[in-house]
C-alpha positions in Angstrom: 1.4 -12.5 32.5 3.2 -16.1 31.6 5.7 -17.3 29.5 7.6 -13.5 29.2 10.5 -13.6 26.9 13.6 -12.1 27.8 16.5 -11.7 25.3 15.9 -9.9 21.8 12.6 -9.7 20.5 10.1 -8.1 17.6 7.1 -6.4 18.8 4.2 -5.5 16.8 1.5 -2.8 19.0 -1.9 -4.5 19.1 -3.8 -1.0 19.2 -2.8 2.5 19.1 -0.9 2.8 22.2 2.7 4.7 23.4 6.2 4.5 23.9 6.5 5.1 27.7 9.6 6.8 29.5 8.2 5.3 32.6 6.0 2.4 33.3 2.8 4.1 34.4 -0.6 4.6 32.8 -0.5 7.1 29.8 -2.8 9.7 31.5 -0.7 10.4 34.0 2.8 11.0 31.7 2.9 14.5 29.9 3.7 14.1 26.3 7.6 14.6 26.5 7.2 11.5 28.4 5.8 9.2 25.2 5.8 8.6 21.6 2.4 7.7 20.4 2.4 4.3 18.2 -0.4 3.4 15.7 -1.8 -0.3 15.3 -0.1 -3.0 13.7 3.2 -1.0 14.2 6.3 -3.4 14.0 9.5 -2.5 15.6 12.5 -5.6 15.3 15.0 -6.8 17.5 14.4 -4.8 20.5 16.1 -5.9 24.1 14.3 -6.4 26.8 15.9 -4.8 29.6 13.4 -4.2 32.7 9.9 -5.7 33.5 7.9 -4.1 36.3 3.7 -2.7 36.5 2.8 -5.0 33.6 5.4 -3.2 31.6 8.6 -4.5 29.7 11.0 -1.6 29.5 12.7 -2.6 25.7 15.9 -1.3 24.2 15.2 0.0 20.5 16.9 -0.4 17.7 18.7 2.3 15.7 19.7 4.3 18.5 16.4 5.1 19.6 17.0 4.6 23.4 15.3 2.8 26.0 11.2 2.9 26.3 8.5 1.0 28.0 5.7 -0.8 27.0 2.5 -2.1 28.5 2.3 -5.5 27.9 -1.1 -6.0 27.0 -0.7 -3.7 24.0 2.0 -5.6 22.6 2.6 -8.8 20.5 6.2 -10.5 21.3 6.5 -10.1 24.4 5.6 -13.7 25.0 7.4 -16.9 24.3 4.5 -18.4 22.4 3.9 -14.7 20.2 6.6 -14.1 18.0 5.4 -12.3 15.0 7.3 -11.5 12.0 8.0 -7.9 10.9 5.2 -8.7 7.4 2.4 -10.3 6.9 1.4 -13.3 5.2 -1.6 -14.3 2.9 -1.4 -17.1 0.9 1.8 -17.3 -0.9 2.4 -13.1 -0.7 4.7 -12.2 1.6 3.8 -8.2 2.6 3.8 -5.3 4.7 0.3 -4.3 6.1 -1.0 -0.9 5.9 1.6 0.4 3.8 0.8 3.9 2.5 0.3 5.4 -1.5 0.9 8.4 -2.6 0.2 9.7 -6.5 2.5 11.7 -8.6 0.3 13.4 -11.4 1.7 12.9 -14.6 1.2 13.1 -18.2 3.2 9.6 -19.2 6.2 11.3 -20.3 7.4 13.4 -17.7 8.4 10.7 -14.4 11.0 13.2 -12.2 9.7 13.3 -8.9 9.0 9.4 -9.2 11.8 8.9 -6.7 10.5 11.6 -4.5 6.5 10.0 -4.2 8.5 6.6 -3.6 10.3 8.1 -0.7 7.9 9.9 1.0 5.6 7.0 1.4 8.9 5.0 3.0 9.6 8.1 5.6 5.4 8.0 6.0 5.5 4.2 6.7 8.8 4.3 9.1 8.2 7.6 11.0 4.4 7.7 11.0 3.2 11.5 11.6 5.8 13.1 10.8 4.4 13.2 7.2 0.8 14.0 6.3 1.2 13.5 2.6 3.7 13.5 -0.7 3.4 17.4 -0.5 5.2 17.6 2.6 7.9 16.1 1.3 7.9 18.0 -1.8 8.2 21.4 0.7 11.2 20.2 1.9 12.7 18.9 -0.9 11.9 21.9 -3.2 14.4 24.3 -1.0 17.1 22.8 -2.1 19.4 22.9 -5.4 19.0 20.1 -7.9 16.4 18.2 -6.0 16.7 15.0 -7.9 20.2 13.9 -6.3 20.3 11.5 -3.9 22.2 13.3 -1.8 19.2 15.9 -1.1 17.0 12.8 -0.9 19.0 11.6 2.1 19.4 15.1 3.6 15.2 15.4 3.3 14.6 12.0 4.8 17.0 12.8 7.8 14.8 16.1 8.2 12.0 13.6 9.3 13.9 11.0 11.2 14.8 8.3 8.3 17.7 7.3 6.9 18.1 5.0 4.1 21.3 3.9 2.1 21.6 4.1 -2.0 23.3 1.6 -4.1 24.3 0.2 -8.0 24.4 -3.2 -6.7 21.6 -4.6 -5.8 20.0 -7.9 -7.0 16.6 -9.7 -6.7 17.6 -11.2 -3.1 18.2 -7.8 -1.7 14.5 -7.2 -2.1 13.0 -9.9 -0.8 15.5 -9.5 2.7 14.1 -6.1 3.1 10.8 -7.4 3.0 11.6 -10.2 5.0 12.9 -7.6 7.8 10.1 -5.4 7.1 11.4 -2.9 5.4 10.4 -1.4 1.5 12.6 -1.3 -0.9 12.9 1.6 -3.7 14.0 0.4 -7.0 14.9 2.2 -9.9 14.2 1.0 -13.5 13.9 1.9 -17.0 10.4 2.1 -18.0 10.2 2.2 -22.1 10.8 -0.4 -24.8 10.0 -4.4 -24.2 11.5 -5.6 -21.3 14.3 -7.8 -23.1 15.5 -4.4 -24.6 14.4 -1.8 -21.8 15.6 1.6 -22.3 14.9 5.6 -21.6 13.5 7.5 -18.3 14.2 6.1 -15.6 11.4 5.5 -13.0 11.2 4.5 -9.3 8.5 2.3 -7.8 8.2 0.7 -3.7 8.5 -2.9 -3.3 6.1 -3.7 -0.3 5.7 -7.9 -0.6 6.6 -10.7 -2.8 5.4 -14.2 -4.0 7.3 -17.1 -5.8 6.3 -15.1 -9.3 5.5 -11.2 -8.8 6.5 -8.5 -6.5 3.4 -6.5 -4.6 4.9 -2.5 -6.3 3.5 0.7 -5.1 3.5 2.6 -8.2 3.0 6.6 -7.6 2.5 6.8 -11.3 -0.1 4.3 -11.8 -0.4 1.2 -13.5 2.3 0.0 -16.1 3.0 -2.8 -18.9 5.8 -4.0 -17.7 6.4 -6.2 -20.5 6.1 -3.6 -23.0 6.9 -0.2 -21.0 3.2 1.3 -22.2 1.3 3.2 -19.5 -2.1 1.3 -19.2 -3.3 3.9 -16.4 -2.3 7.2 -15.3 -5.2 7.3 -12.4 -4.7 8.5 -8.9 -5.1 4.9 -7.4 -4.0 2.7 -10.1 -0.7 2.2 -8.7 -1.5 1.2 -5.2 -0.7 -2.6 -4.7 -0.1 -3.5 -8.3 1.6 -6.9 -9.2 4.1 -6.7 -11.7 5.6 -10.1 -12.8 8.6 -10.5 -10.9 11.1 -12.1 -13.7 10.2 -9.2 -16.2 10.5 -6.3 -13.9 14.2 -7.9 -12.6 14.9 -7.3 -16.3 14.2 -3.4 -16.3 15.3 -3.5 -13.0 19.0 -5.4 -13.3 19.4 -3.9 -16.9 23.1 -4.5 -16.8 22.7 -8.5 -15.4 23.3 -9.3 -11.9 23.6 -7.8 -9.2 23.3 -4.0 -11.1 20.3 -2.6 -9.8 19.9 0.6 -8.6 17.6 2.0 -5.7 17.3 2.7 -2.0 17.8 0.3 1.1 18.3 -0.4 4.6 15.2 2.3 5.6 15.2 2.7 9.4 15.1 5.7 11.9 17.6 8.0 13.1 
């Protein structure tokens, strides 16, 4: 293999392959000795430590310890193949295979909107260790006052994600977490026009961008963002909705800059 790059790097796996405590062929390591990785599976600034039997041993991010890879499964381990963490299509800016999950609802009633949001960011990050939003949901459900964000982080660490909450976060905040790969969960008021937004407060995933709209997984289903009407309350009408972007950054920073709320910073632990 030519032209192996040695420094940092960003890796996406070409087809569903492993993490590898040693650099031999799958079949012959027991499962304690890998981690099994889906396609299209990006993993950012990794080190590369060790190259020997066509594999690059790498240095993970988030405290995730030192793994090998073989090199034919991977993209990035090449000077000339540097992919970025999303994926591009025209002027959206995304991440691929993100996944949706539905909170049923009867337009009013939006409280586990924060939940469905970050089940499908533990699902995304930590794939397999969450079949669907009701396994979150069993976890969640054991403790006190479920809705805190306090019990959100302690449910998330129960499947291997961390992610950080704040009051102060603005429309560039969004797009960097895209940009690195990561979703963003924002929080936002979903009744009355957008110029005088007001009531329940509802969560969506950002997942992509362009110059005008942000790419939203909605667990709710599809919404009038200018008004705050419900236009669909189906279980796949939210999946991949585009909401304009300068009218949901109204719901969204309701106090002006730099004053909106939602979760961040999603990686492993």
């Amino acid at each position: 293999m030519t032209g192996l790059h040695w420094g940092w790097v960003s890796v996406v796996s070409k087809y569903a392959t492993s993490l590898k405590k040693k650099p031999l062929d799958q079949k012959d390591l027991s499962l304690n000795d890998r981690a099994d990785v889906v396609a299209d599976r990006t993993i950012v600034r990794c080190k590369v430590v060790n190259r020997e039997n066509n594999h690059t041993q790498l240095e993970l991010p988030n405290g995730l310890g030192k793994w090998w890879v073989f090199d034919e499964h991977w993209y990035g381990l090449t000077t000339d193949l540097r992919p970025t963490p999303y994926t591009s299509k025209d002027d959206l800016r995304y991440l691929k295979n993100f996944p949706y999950y539905y909170q049923e609802s009867d337009g009013k009633a939006w409280s586990n909107s924060q939940a469905a949001c970050l089940a499908m960011c533990v699902s995304y990050l930590n794939n397999g260790s969450i079949k669907g939003f009701s396994d979150y949901l069993n976890v969640i459900n054991k403790y006190e006052n479920p809705t805190h964000h306090p019990i959100h982080r302690k449910t998330m660490e129960h499947f291997g994600v961390a992610a950080t909450f704040t009051k102060s976060a603005d429309v560039q905040d969004i797009k960097e977490q895209i940009d690195k790969g990561k979703p963003a969960v924002i929080c936002f008021f979903s009744k009355g026009h957008y110029t005088r937004a007001k009531g329940l407060r509802h969560y969506v995933v950002v997942t992509g961008y362009t110059e005008s709209s942000w790419l939203v997984q909605d667990p709710c289903g599809e919404m009038d963002i200018e008004n705050g009407k419900w236009i669909q309350l189906n279980s796949d009408a939210g999946r991949n909705i585009r909401y304009n972007l300068g009218i949901l950054n109204r719901r969204f920073e309701n106090e002006g800059g730099a004053s909106g709320e939602g979760w961040f910073n999603f990686r492993l632990v």
